[in-house]
N, C-alpha and C positions, 0 to 999 in steps of 0.2 A: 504494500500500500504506500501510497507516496505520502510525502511531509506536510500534515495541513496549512492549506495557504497565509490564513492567520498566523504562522512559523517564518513568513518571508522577510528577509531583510527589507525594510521600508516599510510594511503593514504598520500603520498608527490603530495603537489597541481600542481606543477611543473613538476610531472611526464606522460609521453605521454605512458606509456606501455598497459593500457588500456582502450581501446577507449571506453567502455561501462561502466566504472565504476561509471558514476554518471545516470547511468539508473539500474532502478530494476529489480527483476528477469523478470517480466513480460513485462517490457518494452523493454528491451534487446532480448527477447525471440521473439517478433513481431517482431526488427527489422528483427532479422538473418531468421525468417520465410518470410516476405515479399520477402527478401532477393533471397531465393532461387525459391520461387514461378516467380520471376520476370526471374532469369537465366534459369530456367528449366523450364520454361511456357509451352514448347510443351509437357512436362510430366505432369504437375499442374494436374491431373485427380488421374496420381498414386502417388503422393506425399504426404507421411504420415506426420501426425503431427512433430514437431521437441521432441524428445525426451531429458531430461534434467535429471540431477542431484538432488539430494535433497538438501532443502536449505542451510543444513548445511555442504555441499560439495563441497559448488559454493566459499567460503574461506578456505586460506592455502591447495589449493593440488597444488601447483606446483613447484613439486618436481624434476622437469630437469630446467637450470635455467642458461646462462651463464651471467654473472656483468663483467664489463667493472671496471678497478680498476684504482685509479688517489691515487699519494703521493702530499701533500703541506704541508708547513709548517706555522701555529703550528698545524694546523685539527690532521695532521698527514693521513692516510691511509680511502679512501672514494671508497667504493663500490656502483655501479648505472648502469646507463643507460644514454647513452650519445644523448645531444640534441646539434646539431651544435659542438662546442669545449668546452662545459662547463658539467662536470657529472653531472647528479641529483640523488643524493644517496638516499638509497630506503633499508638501513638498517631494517626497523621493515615493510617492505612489506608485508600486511596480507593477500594478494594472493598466497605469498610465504610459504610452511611446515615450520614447527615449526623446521626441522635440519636445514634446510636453513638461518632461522632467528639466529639462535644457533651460527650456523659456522660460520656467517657475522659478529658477533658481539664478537667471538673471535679471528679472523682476523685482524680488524681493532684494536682492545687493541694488539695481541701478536706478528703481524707478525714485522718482522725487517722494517729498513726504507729502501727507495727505491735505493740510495745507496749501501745498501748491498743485493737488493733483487728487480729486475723491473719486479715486478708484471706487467701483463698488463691486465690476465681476468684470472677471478673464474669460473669454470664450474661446477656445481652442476649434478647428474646424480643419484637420486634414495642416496642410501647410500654412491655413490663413490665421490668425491671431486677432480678436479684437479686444480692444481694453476699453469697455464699459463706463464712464465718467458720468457721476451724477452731478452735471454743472452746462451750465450754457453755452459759457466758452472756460477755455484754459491757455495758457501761456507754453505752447508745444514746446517752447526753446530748452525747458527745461526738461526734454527727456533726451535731448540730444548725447548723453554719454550713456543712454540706453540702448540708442539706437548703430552706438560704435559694438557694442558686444554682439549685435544678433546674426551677423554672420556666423555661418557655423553652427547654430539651435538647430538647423530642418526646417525653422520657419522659412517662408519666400515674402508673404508680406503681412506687416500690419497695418491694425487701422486703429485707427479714435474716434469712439463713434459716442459723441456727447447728447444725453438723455438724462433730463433733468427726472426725469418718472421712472426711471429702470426701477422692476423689481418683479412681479410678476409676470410682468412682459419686459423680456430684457431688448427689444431691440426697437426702434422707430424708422419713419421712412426717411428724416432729415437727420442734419447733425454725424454726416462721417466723412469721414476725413482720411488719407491714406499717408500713415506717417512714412513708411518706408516698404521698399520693394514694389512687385507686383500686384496687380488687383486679383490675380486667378491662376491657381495651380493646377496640374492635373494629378490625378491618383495613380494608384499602381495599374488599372485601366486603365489609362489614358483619359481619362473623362475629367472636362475642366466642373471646378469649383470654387466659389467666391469664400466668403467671412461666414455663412451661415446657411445657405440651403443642406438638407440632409442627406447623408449616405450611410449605407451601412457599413459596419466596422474591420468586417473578417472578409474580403473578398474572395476568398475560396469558397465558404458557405455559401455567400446570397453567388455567385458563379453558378455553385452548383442548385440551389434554387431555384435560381430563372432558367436556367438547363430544363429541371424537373416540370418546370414551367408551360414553357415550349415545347415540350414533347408531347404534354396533353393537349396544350390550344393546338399544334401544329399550321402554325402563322403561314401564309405562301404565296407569291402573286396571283390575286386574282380573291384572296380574303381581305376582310376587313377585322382589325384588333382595336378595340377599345382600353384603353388605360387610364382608370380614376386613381387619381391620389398618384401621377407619375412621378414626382419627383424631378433629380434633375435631367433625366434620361437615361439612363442604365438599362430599364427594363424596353422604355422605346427604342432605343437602340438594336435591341435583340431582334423586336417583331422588323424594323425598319429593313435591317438587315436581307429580309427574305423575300422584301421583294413586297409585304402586306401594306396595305392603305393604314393607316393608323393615327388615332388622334389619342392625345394627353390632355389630362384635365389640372391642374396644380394649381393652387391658393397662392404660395410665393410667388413674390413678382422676379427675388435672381435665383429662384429654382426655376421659372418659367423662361428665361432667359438661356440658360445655362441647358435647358434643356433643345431649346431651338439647337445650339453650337452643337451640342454631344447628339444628337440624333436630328441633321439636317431634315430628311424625309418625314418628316413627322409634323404633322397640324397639330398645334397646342395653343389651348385656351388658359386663360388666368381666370380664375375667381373657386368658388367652391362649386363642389359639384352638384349640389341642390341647384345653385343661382343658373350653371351651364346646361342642366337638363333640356331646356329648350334646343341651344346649337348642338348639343348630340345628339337628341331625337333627327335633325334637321342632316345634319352629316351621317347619321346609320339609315338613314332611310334612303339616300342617295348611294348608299355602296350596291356593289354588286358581291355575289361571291358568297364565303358563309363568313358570318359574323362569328367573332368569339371577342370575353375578356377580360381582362386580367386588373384584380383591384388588391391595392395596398391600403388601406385605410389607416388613420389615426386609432387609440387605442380604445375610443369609444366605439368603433367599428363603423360600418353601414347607416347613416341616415336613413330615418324611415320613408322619404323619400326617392332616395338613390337606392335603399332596396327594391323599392315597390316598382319603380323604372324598368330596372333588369328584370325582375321577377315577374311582371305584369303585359309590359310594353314590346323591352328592348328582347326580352327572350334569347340572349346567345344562346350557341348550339354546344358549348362549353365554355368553361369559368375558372382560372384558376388564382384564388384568393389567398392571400399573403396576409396575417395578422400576427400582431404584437400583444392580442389579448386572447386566450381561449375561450372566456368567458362571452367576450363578446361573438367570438368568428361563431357558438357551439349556438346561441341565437337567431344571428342569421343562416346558419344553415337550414337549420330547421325552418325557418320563413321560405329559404327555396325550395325545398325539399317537397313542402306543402304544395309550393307551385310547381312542381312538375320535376325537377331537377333530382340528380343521384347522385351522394359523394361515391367518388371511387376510390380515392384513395385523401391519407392527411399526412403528410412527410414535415415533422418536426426539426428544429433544425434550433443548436445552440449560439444563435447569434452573439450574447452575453455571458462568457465565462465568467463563474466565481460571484454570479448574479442571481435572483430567483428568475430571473427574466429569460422566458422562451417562447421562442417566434414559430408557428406550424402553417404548410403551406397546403389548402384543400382543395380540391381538383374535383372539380361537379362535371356534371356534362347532362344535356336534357334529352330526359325518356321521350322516345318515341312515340 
């Protein structure tokens, strides 16, 4: 049996970010499978194994990351994760990429004091970096001997993105600023991303996801793919690829962006997908071919409107749903299930090691 995680060099005992870190791979791996077995019982039949990482991927990949930042004096500048009113700083987090570790710990030596700079949170995002300022404006001159150390972090660029309101919404549409480097990195996919649209963490898993994906929708010229909740195009990318007609629905406006660049072929709308209902009724009715398609939703799952669309309306001829909540996805299924639809299979997959958090991917397809 291997060394529980809570044993790692850098684990802060104090810290609640991951509820499985003093369980092993295999222990953690049973719970999240019992896990799902128990939510999706009336599926337990087509429920595959929970698919995993390799051991030495289950540390330092996580590489999107927002830290809560607290100034005292003498500490000076303490990046963490806030329990009640007290930070627990989580500087040498070995869950955390080696830029992540980098940037935090030339942060706290460079950044000015709070005083001339109210940090309030760091968001980490792939190679982009934003530092969060709850203030109108600030005096940039003075991160100037921060900005001498960041070659060499992994980072490529940061930003200052001043938000007098940050807190449960960390981010606004004005107010940023690009203190240094680039504005867009690409990942180990080649797929550019800015300071904030999402991607997932482990690109081997969701690789192999959107794989398992595409083999049920089986996308081709002459189909048409539907994608809610696209993101920044990773999974349009895929359908794009094959030659399929395909439209993306995404709420961010530089996921929406980012997604035009990363899957040229691709029609994508910005707004929610309640509001877009109308242009995708408007565009699926215009394809030719067989429709299928493929939804990521937030972790509230399916809108009872964007269910009832697919379920009701849009009827694809298969479905293949990506969720970050079982509880939700084991709801909507049963909504389509009612409407005509048959899971074939649910391929779970450990997107978040050392996490309670697990992602399952369900693959419907509609009875004849």
């Amino acid at each position: 049996m291997s060394v529980p995680d809570s044993l790692l060099p850098g684990c802060e005992p104090a810290c609640h970010g991951c509820r499985h870190r003093g369980l092993d791979a295999a222990a953690s791996l049973a719970q999240k499978s019992a896990y799902l077995a128990r939510v999706l019982a009336p599926w337990a039949a087509r429920l595959a194994p929970l698919a995993a990482p390799q051991a030495a991927a289950r540390l330092g990949y996580r590489d999107r990351v927002t830290l809560n930042a607290r100034w005292s004096e003498p500490a000076g500048w303490r990046l963490g994760l806030m329990r009640r009113d007290e930070l627990i700083a989580i500087h040498d987090c070995p869950v955390h990429s080696a830029r992540v570790r980098a940037l935090v710990h030339r942060l706290v030596e460079h950044l000015p004091p709070h005083r001339d700079l109210p940090l309030a949170f760091l968001h980490v995002n792939g190679a982009q970096a934003t530092l969060i300022v709850k203030a109108r404006e600030v005096d940039a001159c003075g991160l100037e001997r921060l900005l001498e150390v960041l070659p060499g972090t992994g980072i490529e660029g940061l930003w200052l993105h001043l938000h007098p309101a940050a807190g449960r919404r960390l981010f606004a549409r004005s107010g940023w600023r690009l203190l240094w480097g680039r504005p867009r990195s690409r990942d180990p996919e080649g797929l550019e991303h800015g300071p904030t649209a999402f991607a997932q963490l482990l690109p081997d898993l969701h690789r192999a996801a959107l794989a398992a994906a595409a083999a049920h929708l089986r996308p081709a010229s002459g189909s048409a793919v539907l994608d809610l909740y696209c993101g920044h195009g990773a999974s349009l990318r895929v359908w794009t690829a094959t030659g399929a007609a395909t439209l993306g629905v995404e709420l961010g406006g530089e996921a929406v962006a980012l997604a035009v660049t990363n899957a040229p072929g691709a029609a994508v709308l910005r707004g929610t997908c309640v509001d877009r209902l109308p242009q995708v009724r408007g565009w699926w009715g215009a394809q030719v071919g067989e429709h299928v398609a493929y939804v990521n939703p937030p972790r509230s799952g399916l809108e009872p409107a964007v269910s009832g669309a697919i379920a009701g309306e849009l009827r694809p001829a298969r479905i293949a749903y990506l969720s970050c909540s079982a509880g939700t996805l084991a709801r909507d299924l049963a909504l389509l299930e009612a409407a005509g639809y048959r899971v074939s299979a649910i391929r779970p997959y450990d997107f978040f090691p050392l996490t309670h958090h697990v992602e399952a991917l369900a693959l419907l397809s509609l009875r004849q």
